[in-house]
N, CA and C atoms as a LAMMPS dump frame, in Angstrom:
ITEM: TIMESTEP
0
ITEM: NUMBER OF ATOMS
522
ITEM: BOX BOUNDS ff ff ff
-5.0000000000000000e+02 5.0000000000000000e+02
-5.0000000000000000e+02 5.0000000000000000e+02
-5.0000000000000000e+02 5.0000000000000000e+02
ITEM: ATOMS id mol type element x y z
1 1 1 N -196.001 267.137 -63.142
2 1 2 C -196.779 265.918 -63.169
3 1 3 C -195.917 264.815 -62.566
4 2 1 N -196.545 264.061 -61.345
5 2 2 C -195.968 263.235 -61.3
6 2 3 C -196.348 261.576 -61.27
7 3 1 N -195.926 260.526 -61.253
8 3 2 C -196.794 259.272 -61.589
9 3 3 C -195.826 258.199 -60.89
10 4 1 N -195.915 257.155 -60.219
11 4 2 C -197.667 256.608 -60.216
12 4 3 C -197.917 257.4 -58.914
13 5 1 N -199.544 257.425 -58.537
14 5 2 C -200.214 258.436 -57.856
15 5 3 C -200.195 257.553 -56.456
16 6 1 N -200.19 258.282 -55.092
17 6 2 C -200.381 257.511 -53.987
18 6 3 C -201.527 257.416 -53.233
19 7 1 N -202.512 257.416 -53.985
20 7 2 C -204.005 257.125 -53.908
21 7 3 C -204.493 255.623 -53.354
22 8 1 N -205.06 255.814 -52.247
23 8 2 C -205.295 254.447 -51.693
24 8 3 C -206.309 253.446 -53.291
25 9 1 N -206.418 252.935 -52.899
26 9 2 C -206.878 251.769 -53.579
27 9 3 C -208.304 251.973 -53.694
28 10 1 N -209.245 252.546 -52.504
29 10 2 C -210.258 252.747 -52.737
30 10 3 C -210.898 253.856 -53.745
31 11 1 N -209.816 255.261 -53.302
32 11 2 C -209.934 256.315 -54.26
33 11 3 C -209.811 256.178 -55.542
34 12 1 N -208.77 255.52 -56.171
35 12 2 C -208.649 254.871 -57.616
36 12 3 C -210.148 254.344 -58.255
37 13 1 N -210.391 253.354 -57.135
38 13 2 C -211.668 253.058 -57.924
39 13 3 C -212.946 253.978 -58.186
40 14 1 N -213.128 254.995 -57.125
41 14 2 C -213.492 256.135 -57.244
42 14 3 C -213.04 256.899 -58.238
43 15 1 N -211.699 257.583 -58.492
44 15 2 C -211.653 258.197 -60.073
45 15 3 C -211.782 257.598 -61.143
46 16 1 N -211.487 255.705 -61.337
47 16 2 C -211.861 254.756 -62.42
48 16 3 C -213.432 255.321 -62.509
49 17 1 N -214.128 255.22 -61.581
50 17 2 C -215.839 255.448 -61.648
51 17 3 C -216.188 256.893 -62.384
52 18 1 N -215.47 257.652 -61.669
53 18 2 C -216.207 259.212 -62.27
54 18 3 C -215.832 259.404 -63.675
55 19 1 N -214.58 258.59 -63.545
56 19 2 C -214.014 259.024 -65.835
57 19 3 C -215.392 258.476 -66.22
58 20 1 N -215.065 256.913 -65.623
59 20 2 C -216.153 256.392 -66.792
60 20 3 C -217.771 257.184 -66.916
61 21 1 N -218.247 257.298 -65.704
62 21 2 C -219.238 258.38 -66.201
63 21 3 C -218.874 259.376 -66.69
64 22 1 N -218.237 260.56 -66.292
65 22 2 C -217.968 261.356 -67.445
66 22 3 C -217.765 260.719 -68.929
67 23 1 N -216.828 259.821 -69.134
68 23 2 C -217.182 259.634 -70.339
69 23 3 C -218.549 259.234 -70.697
70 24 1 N -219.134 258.108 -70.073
71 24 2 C -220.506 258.014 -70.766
72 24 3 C -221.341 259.341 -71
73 25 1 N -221.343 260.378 -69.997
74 25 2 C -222.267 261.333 -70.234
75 25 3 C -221.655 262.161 -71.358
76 26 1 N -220.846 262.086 -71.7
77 26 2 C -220.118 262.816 -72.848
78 26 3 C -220.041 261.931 -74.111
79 27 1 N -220.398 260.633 -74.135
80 27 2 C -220.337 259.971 -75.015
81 27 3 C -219.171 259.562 -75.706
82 28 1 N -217.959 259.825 -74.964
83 28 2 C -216.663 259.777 -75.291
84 28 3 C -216.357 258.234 -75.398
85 29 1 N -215.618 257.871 -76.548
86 29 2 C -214.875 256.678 -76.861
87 29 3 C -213.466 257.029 -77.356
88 30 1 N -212.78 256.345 -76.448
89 30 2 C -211.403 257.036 -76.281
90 30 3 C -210.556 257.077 -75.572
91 31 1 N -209.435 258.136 -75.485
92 31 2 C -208.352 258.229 -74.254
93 31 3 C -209.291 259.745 -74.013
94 32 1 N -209.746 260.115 -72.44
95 32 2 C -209.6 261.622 -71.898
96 32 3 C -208.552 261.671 -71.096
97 33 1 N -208.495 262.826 -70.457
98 33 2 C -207.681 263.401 -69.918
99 33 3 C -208.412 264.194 -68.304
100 34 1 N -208.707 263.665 -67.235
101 34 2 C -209.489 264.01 -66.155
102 34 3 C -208.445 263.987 -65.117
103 35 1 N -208.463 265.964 -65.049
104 35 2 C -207.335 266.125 -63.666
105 35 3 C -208.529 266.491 -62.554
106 36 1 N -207.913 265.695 -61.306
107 36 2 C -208.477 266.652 -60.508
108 36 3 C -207.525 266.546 -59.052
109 37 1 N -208.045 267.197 -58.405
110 37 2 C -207.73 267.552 -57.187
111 37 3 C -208.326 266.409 -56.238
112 38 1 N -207.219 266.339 -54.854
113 38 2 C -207.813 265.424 -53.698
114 38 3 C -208.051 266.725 -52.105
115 39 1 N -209.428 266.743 -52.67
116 39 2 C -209.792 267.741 -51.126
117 39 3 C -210.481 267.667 -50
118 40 1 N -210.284 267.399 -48.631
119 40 2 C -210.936 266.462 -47.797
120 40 3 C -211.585 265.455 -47.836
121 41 1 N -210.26 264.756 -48.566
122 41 2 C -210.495 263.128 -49.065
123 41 3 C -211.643 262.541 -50.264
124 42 1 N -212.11 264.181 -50.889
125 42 2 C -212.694 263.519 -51.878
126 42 3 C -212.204 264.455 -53.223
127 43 1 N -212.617 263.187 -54.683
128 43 2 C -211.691 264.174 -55.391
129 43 3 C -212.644 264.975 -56.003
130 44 1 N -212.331 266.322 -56.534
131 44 2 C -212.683 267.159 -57.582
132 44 3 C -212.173 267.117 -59.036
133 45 1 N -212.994 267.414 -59.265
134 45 2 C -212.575 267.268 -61.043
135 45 3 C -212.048 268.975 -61.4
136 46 1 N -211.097 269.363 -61.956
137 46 2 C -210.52 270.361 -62.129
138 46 3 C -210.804 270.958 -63.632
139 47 1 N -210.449 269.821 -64.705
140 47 2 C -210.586 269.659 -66.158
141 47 3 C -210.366 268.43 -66.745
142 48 1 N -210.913 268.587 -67.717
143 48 2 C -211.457 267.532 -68.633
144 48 3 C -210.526 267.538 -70.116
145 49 1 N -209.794 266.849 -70.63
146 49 2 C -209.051 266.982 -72.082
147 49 3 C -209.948 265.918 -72.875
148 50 1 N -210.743 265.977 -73.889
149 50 2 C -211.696 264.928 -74.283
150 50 3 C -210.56 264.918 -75.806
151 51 1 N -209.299 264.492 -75.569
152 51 2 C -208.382 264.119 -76.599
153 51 3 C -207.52 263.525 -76.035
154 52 1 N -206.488 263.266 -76.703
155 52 2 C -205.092 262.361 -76.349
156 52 3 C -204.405 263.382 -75.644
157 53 1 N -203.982 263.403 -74.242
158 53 2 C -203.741 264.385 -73.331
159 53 3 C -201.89 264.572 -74.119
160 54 1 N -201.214 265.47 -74.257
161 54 2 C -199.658 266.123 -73.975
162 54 3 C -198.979 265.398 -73.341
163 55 1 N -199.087 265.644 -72.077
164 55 2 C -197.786 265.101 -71.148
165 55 3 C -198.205 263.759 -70.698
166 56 1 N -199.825 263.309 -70.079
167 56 2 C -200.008 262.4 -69.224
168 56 3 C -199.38 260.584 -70.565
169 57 1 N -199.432 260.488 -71.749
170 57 2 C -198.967 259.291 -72.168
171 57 3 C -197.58 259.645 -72.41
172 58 1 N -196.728 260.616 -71.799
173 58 2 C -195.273 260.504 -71.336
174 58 3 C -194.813 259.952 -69.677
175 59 1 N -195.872 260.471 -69.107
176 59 2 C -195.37 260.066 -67.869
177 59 3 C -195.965 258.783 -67.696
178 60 1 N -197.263 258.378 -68.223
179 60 2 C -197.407 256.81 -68.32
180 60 3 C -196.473 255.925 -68.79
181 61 1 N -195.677 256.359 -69.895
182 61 2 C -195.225 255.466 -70.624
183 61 3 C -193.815 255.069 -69.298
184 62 1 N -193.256 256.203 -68.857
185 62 2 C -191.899 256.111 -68.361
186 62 3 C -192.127 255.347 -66.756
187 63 1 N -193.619 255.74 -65.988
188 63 2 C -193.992 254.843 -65.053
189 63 3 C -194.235 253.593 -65.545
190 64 1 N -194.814 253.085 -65.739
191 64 2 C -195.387 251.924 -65.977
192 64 3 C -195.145 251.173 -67.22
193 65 1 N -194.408 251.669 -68.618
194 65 2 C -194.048 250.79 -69.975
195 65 3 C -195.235 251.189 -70.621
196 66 1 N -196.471 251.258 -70.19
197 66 2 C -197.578 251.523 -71.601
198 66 3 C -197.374 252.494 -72.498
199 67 1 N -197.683 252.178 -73.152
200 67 2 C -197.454 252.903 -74.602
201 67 3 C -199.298 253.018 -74.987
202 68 1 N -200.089 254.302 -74.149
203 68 2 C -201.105 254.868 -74.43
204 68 3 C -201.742 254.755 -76.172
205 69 1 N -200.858 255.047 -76.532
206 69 2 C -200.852 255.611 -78.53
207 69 3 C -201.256 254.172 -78.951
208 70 1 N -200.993 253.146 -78.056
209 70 2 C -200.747 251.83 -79.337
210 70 3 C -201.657 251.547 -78.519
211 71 1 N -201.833 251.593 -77.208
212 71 2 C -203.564 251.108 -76.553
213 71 3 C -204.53 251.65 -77.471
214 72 1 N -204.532 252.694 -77.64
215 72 2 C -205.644 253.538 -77.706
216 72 3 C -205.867 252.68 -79.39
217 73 1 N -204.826 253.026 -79.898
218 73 2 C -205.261 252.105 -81.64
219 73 3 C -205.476 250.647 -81.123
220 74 1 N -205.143 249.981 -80.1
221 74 2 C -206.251 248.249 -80.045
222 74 3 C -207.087 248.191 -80.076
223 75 1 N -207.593 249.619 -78.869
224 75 2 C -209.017 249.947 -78.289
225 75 3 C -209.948 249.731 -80.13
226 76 1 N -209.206 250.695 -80.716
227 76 2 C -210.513 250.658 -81.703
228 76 3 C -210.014 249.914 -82.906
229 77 1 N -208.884 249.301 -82.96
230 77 2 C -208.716 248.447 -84.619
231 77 3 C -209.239 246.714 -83.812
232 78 1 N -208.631 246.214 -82.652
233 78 2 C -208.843 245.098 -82.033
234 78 3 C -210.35 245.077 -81.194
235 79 1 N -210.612 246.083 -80.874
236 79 2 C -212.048 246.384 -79.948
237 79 3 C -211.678 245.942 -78.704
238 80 1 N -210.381 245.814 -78.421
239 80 2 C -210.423 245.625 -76.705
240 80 3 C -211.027 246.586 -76.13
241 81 1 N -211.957 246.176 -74.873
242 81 2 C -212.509 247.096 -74.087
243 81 3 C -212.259 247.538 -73.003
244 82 1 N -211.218 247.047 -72.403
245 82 2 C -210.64 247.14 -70.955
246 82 3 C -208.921 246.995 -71.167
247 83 1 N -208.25 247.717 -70.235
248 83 2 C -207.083 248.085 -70.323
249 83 3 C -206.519 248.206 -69.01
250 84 1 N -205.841 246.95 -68.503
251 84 2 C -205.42 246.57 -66.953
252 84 3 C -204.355 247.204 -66.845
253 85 1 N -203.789 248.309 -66.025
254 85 2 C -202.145 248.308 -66.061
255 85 3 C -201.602 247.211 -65.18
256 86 1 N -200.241 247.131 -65.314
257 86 2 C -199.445 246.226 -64.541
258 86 3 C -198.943 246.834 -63.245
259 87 1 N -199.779 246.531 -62.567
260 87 2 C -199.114 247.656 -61.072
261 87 3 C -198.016 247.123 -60.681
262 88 1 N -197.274 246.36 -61.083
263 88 2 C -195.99 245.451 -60.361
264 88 3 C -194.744 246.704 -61.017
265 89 1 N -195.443 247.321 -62.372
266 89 2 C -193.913 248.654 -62.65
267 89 3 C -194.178 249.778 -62.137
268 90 1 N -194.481 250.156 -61.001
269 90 2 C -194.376 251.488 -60.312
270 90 3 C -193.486 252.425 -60.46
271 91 1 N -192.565 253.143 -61.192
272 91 2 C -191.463 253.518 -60.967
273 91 3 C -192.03 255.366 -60.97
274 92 1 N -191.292 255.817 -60.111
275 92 2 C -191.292 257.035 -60.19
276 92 3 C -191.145 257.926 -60.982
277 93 1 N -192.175 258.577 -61.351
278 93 2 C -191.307 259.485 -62.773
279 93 3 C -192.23 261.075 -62.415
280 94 1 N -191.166 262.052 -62.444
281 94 2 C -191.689 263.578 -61.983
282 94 3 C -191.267 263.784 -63.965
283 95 1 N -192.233 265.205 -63.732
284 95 2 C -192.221 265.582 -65.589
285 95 3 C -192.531 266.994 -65.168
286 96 1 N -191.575 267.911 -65.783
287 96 2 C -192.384 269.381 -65.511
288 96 3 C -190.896 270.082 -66.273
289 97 1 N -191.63 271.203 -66.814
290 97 2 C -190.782 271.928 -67.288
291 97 3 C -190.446 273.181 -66.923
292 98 1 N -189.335 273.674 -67.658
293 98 2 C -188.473 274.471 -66.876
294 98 3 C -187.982 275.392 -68.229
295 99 1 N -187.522 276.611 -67.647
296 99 2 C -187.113 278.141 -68.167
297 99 3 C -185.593 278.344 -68.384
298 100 1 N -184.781 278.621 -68.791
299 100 2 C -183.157 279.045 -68.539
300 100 3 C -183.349 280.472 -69.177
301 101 1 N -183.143 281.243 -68.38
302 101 2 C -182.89 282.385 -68.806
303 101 3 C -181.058 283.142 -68.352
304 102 1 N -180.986 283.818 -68.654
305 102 2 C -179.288 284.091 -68.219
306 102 3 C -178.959 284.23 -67.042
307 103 1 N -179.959 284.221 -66.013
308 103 2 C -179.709 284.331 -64.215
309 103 3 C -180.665 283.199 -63.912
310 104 1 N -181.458 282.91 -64.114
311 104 2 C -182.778 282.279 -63.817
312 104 3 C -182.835 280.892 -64.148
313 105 1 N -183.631 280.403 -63.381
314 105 2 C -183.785 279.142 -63.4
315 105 3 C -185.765 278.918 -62.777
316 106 1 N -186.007 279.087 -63.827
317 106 2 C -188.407 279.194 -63.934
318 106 3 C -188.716 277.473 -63.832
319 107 1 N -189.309 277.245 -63.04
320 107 2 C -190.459 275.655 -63.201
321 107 3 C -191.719 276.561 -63.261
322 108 1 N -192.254 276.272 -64.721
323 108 2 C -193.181 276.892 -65.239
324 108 3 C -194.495 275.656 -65.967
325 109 1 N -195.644 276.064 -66.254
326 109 2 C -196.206 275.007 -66.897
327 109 3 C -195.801 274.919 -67.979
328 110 1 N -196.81 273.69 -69.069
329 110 2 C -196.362 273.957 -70.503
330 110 3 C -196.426 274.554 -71.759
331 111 1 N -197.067 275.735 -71.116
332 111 2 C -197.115 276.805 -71.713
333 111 3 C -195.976 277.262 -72.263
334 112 1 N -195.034 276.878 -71.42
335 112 2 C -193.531 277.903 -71.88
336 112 3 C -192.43 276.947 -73.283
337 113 1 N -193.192 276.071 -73.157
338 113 2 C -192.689 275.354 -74.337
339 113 3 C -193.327 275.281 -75.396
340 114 1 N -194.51 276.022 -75.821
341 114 2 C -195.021 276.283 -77.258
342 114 3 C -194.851 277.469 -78.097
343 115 1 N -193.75 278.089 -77.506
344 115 2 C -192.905 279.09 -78.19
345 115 3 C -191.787 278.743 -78.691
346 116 1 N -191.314 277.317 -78.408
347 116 2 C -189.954 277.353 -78.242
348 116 3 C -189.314 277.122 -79.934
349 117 1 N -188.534 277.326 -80.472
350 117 2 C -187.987 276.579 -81.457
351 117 3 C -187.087 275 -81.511
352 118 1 N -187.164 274.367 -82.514
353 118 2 C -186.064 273.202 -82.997
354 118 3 C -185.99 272.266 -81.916
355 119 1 N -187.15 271.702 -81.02
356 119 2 C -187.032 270.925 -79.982
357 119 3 C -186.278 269.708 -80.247
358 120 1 N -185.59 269.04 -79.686
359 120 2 C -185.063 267.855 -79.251
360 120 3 C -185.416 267.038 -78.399
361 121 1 N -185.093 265.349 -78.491
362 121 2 C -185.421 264.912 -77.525
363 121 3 C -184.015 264.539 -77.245
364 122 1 N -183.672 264.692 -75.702
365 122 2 C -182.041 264.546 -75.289
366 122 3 C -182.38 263.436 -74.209
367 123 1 N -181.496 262.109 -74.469
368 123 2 C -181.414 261.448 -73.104
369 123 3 C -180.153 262.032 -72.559
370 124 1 N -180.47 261.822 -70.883
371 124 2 C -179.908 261.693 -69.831
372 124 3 C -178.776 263.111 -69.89
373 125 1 N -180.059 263.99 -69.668
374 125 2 C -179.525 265.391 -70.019
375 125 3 C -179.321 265.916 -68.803
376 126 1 N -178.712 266.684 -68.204
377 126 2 C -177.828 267.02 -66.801
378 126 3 C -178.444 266.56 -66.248
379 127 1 N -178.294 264.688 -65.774
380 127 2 C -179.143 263.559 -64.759
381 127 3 C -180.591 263.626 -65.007
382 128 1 N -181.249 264.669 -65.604
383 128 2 C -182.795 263.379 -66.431
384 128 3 C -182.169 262.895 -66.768
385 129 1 N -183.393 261.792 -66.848
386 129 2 C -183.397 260.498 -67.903
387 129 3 C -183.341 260.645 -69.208
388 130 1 N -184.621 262.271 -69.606
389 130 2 C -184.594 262.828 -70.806
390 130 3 C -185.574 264.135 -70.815
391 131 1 N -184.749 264.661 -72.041
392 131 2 C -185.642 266.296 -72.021
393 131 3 C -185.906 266.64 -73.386
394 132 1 N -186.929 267.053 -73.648
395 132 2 C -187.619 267.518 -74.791
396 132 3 C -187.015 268.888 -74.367
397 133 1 N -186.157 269.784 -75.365
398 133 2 C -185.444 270.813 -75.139
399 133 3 C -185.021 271.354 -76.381
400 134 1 N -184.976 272.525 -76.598
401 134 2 C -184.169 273.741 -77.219
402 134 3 C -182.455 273.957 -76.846
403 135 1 N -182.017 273.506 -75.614
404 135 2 C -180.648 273.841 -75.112
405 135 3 C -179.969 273.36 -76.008
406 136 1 N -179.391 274.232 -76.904
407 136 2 C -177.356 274.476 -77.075
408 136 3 C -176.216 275.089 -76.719
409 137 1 N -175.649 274.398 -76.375
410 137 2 C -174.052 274.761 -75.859
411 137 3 C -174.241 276.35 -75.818
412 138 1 N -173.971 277.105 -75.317
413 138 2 C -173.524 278.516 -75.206
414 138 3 C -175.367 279.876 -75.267
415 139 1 N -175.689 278.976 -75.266
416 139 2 C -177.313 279.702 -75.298
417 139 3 C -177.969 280.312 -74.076
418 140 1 N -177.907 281.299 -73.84
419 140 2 C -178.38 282.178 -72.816
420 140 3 C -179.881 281.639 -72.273
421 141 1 N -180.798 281.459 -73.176
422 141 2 C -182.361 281.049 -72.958
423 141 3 C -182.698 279.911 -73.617
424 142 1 N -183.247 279.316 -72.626
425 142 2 C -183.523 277.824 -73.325
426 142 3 C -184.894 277.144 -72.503
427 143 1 N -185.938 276.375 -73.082
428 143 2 C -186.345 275.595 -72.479
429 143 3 C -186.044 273.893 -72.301
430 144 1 N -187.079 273.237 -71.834
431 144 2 C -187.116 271.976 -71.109
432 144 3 C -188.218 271.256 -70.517
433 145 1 N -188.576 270.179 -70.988
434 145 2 C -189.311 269.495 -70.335
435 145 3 C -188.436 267.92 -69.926
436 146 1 N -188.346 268.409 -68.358
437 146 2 C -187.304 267.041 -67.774
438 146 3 C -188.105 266.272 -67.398
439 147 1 N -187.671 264.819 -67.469
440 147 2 C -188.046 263.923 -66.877
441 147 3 C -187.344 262.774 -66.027
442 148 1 N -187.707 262.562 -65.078
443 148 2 C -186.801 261.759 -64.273
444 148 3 C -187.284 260.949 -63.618
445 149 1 N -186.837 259.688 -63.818
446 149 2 C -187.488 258.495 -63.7
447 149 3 C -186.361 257.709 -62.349
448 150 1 N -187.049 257.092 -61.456
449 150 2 C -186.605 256.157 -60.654
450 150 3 C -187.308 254.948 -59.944
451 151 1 N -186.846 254.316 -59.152
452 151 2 C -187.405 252.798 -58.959
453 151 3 C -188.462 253.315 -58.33
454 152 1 N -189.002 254.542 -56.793
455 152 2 C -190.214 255.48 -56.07
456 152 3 C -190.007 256.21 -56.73
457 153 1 N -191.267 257.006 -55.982
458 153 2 C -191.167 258.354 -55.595
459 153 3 C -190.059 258.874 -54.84
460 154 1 N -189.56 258.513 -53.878
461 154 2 C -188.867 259.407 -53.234
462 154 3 C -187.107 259.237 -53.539
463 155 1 N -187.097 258.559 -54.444
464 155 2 C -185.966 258.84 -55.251
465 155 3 C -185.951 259.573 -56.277
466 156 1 N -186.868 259.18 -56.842
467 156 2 C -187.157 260.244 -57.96
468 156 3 C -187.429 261.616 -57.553
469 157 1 N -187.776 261.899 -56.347
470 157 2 C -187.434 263.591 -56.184
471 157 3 C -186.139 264.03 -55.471
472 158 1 N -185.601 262.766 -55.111
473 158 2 C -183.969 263.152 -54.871
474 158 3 C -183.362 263.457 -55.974
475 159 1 N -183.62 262.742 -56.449
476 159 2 C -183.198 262.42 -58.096
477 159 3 C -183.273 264.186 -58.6
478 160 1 N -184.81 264.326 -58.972
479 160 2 C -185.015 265.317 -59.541
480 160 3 C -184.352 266.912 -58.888
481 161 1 N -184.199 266.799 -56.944
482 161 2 C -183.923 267.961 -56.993
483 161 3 C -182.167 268.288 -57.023
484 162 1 N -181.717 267.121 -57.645
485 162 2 C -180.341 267.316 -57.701
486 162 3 C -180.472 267.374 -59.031
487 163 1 N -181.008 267.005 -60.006
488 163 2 C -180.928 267.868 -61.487
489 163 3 C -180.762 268.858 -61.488
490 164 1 N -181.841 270.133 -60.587
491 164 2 C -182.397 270.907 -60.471
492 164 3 C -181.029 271.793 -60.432
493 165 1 N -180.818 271.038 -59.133
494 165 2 C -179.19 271.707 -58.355
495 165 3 C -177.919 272.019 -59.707
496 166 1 N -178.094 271.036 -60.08
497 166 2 C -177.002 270.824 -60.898
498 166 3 C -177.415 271.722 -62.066
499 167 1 N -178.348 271.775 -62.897
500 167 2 C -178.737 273.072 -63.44
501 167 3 C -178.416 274.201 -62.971
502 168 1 N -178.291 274.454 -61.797
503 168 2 C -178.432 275.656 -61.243
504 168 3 C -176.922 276.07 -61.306
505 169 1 N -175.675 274.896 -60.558
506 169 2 C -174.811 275.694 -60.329
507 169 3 C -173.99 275.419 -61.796
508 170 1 N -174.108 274.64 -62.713
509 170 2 C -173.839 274.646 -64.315
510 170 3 C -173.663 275.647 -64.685
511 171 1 N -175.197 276.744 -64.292
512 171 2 C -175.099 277.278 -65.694
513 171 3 C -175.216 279.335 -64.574
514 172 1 N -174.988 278.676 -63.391
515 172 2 C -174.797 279.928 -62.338
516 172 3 C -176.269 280.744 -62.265
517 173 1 N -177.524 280.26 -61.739
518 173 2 C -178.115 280.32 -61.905
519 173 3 C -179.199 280.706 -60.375
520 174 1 N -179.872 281.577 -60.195
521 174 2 C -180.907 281.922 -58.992
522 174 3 C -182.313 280.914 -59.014
């Protein structure tokens, strides 16, 4: 996952439009969760989370400062009805998790982290910013969900693929 999205301005208002109908036709009051795809410039809807999505109010929070959880309780203790972000904090932030196995090095979905035991949250764990992780010292298999935050995008995947790197030759890894 990565955030903020480089969606012209017009398209935005286009996916602002289709949530909100989907939500109306669903009758949803709330936070969803609407992924989709951009395919010859128009988008598809892929899936629908009609709950407080996993990952997407992590990578909001670390792009942009919102704190989704405490919107979402204004939305209904204050009745605010509209929720502007501040486009002036753009910052880059990639989120995806990852496998350690004793040769290996997996970018897997997050599937691979609902097995895991005794998670942690670690800042500024081999250059993330921070990782929701299982890793201790001397542990053959471990997961990870990294995150790495920078001022773009395209630092933030410099950023990220030198984590990557550095994972790799750490822990001697394919």
């Amino acid at each position: 996952m990565t955030a903020p999205t480089n969606l012209p301005p017009a398209l935005i208002s286009k996916f602002e439009a289709l949530s909100l109908a989907l939500a109306e036709a669903l009758n949803l009051h709330g936070i969803m969760d609407v992924e989709v795809i951009l395919y010859e410039d128009e988008l598809k809807v892929i899936e629908i989370d009609a709950r407080l999505p996993s990952q997407t109010p992590t990578a909001v929070y670390w792009s942009t400062g919102l704190n989704m959880v405490q919107l979402l309780g204004d939305l209904f203790l204050n009745r605010q009805t509209r929720i502007q972000p501040d486009s002036k904090h753009g910052f880059g932030v990639i989120y995806e998790h990852v496998r350690v196995t004793s040769n290996q090095l997996e970018i897997a979905g997050e599937h691979i982290m609902s097995g895991a035991d005794a998670l942690d949250v670690i800042p500024d764990f081999f250059g993330a910013n921070e990782a929701i992780t299982n890793y201790a010292a001397g542990r053959d298999e471990w997961v990870a969900t990294l995150i790495v935050t920078e001022k773009n995008m395209e630092t933030a995947c410099e950023k990220r693929n030198s984590v990557i790197a550095d994972l790799k030759k750490q822990f001697n890894l394919n």
